[in-house]
C-alpha positions, 0 to 999 in steps of 0.5 A: 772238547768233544761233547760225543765220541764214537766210543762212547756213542756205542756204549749208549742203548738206543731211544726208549731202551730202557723203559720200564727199568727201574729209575734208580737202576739206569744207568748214566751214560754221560753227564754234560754240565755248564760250567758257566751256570748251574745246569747239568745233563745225565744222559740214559739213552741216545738215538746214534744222531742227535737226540738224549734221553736222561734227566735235566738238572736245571731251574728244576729237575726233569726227565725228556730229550735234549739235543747234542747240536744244542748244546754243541752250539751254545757259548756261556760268557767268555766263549765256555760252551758245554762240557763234557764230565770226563771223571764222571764213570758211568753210575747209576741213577741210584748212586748219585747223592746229588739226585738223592732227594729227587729220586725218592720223590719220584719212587713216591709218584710212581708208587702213587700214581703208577 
């Protein structure tokens, strides 16, 4: 399965685009998962190349790049590598239950902390 298309290559803003928007506003452009282990990528933004920008959902919950190639190269038991969500849409942060939790303790932080 192809991790990236050209098609949806061009539906992603580019690296820093949505700075400043709401969390629960961005929107999802993709969800990468493993489907040997409980990992899974929400990509926000990507630069074109290689580089994501979205939340990582593993040992813990949290935003900063990731790489296409990295996850394009890694091989779980069995040979299964990343995939790609095909079924997933394109929601906003604000409307997966899974990030549900997450995401008011970020509003907390921020309203904290700026």
């Amino acid at each position: 399965m192809k991790l990236m298309t050209e098609e949806l290559k061009k539906q992603f803003p580019k690296l820093g685009a949505t700075d400043g928007q709401p969390m629960r506003e961005r929107v999802v452009y993709a969800k990468f998962f493993d489907p040997s282990g409980s990992w899974t990528w929400y990509a926000f933004e990507f630069d074109t190349k290689d580089e994501f920008f979205g939340l990582v959902d593993g040992f813990e919950k949290e935003l900063g790049s990731f790489s296409l190639r990295e996850m394009q190269s890694v091989k779980g038991p069995f040979g299964l590598g990343i995939e790609r969500d095909l079924y997933f849409g394109q929601p906003k942060v604000g409307d997966i239950k899974r990030l549900a939790e997450w995401l008011k303790d970020w509003e907390d932080a921020e309203k904290r902390y700026g």
